[in-house]
Backbone as a ProteinNet text record, in pm:
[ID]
protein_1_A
[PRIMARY]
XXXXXXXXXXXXXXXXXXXXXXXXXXXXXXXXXXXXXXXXXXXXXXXXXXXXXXXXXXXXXXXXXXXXXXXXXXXXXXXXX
[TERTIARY]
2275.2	2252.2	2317.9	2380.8	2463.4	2345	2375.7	2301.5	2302.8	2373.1	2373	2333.5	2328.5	2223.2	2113.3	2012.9	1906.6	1846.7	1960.6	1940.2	1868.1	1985.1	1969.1	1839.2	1775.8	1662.3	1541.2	1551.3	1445	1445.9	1527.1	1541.6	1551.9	1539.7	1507.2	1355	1280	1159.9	1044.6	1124.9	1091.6	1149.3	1117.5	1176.6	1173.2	1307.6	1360.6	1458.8	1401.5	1512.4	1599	1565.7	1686.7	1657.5	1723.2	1738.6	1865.3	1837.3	1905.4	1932.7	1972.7	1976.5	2063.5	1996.3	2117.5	2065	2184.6	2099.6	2251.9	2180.1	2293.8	2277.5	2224.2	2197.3	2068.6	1996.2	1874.3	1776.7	1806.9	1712.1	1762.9	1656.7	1728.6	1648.4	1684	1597.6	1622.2	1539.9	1564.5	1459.7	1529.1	1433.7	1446.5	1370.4	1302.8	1228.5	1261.8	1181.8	1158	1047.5	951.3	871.5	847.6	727.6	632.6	661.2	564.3	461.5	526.4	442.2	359.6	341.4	271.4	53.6	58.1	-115.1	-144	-41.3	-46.7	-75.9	-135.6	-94	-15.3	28.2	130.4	154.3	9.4	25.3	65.4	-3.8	27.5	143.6	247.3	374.8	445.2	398.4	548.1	474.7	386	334.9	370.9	410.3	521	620.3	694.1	847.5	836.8	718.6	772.1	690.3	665.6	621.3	804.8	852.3	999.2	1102.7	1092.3	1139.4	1063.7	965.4	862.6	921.7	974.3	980.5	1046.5	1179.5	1329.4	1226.6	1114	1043.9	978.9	932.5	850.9	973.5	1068.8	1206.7	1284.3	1282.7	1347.6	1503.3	1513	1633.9	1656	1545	1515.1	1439.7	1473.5	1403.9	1293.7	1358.2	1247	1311.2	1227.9	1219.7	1132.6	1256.1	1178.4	1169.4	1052.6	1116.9	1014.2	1110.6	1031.1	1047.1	912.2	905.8	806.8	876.8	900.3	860.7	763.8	744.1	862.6	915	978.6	989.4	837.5	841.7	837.8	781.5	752.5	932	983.6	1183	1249.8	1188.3	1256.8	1195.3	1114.2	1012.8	1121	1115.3	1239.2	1299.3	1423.2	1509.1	1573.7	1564.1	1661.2	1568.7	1452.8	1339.4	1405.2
-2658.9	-2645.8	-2516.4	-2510.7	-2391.6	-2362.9	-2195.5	-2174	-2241.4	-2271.3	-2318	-2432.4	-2513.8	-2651.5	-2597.1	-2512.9	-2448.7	-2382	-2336.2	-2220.2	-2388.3	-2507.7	-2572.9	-2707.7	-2699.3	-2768.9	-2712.7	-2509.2	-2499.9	-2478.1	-2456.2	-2457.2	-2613.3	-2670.1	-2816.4	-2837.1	-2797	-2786.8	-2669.5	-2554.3	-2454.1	-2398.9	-2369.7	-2302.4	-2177.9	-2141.8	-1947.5	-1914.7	-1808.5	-1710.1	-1637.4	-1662.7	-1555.5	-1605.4	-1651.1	-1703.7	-1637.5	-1533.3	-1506.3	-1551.3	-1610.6	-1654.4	-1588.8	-1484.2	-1538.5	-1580.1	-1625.4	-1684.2	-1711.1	-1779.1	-1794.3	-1973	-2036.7	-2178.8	-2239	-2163	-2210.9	-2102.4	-1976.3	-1872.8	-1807.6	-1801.5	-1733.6	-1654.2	-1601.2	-1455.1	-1486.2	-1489.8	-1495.1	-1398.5	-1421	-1311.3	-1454	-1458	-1566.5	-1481.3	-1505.5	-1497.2	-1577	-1626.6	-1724.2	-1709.7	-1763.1	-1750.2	-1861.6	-1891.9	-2022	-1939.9	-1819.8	-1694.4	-1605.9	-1648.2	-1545.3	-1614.1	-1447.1	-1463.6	-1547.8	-1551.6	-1626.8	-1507.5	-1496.3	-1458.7	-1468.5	-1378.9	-1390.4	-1529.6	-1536.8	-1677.9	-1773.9	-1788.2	-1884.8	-1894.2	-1808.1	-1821.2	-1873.2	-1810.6	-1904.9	-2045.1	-2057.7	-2232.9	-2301.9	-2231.1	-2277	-2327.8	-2249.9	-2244	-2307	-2334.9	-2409.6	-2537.4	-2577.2	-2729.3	-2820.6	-2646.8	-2749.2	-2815.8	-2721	-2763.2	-2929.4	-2964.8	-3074.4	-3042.4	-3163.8	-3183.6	-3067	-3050.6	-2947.2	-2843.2	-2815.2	-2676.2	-2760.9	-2876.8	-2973.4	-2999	-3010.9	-3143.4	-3028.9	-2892.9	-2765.1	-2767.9	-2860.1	-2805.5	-2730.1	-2593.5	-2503.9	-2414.9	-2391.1	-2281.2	-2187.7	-2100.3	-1994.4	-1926.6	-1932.5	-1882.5	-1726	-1622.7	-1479.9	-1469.6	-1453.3	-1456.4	-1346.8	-1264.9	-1200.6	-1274	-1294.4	-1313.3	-1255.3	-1298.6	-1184.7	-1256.9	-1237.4	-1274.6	-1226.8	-1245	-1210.7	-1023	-1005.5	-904	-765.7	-821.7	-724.5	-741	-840.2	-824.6	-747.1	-733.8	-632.4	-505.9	-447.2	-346.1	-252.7	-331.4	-338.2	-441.5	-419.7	-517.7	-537.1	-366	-356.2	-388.5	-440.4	-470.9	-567.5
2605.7	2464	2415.6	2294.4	2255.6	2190.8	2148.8	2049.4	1878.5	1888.8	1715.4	1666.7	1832.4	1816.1	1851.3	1920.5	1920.1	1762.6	1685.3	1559.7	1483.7	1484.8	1383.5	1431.5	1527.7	1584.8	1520.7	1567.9	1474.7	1349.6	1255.3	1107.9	1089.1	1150.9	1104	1087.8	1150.8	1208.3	1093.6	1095.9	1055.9	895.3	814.6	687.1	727.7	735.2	822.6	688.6	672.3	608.2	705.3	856.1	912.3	1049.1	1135.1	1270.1	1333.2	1461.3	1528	1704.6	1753.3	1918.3	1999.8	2094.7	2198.2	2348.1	2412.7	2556.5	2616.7	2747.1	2854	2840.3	2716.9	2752.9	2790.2	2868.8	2925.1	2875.8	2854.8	2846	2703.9	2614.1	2482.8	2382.5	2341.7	2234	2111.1	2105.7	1938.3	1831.3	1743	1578.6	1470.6	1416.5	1348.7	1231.7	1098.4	1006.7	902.3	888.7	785.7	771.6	586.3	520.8	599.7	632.9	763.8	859.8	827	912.6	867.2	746.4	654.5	674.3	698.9	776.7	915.1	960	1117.8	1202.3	1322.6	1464.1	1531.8	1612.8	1737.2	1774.7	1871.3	1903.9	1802.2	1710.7	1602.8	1582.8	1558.5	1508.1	1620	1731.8	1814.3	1873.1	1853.7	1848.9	1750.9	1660.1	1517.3	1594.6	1637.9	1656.4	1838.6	1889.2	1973.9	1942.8	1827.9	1792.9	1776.1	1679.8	1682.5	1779.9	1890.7	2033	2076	2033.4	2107.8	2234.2	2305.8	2488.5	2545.5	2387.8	2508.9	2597.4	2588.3	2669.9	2801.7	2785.1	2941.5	2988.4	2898.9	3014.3	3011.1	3029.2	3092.2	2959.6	2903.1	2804.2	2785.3	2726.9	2718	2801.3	2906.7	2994.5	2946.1	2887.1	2834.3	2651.1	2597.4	2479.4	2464.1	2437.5	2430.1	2240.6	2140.8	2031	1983.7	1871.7	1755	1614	1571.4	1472.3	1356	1236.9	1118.9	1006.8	908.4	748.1	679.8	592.2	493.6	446.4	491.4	381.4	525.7	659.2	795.8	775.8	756.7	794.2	727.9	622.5	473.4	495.3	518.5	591.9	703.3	817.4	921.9	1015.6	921.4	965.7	1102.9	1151.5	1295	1399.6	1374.1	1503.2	1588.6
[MASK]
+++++++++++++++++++++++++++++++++++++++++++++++++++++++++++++++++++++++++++++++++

């Protein structure tokens, strides 16, 4: 999986003002920010963003997902996190 079919799986999934990836294919980092995140938890948010994955995370498509994620307004706050 490239990244840019990963970026566009979860912005399919997810309403992001700002999706960043990188990875080797199987393992990937990302920064993620959405109002989808506003008054969530940690946990909560990336059970967001791995609802959009469904299987790619059981059927290893996706190995491992490292992500920060960001409201709108924590991204505008600081951006270089």
């Amino acid at each position: 999986m490239t990244s840019e079919e990963l970026k566009a799986i979860i912005a399919a999934g997810l309403p992001c003002e700002y999706v960043e990836l990188s990875g080797d294919g199987r393992h990937w980092y990302a920064t993620i920010v959405s109002a989808a995140f506003e008054g969530k938890r940690l946990i909560q948010r990336h059970q967001k963003v791995y609802a959009t994955l469904g299987t790619r995370m059981q059927t290893d498509e996706v190995h491992a997902l490292s992500m920060k994620t960001y409201t709108p307004a924590e991204w505008a706050a600081n951006p270089q996190s």
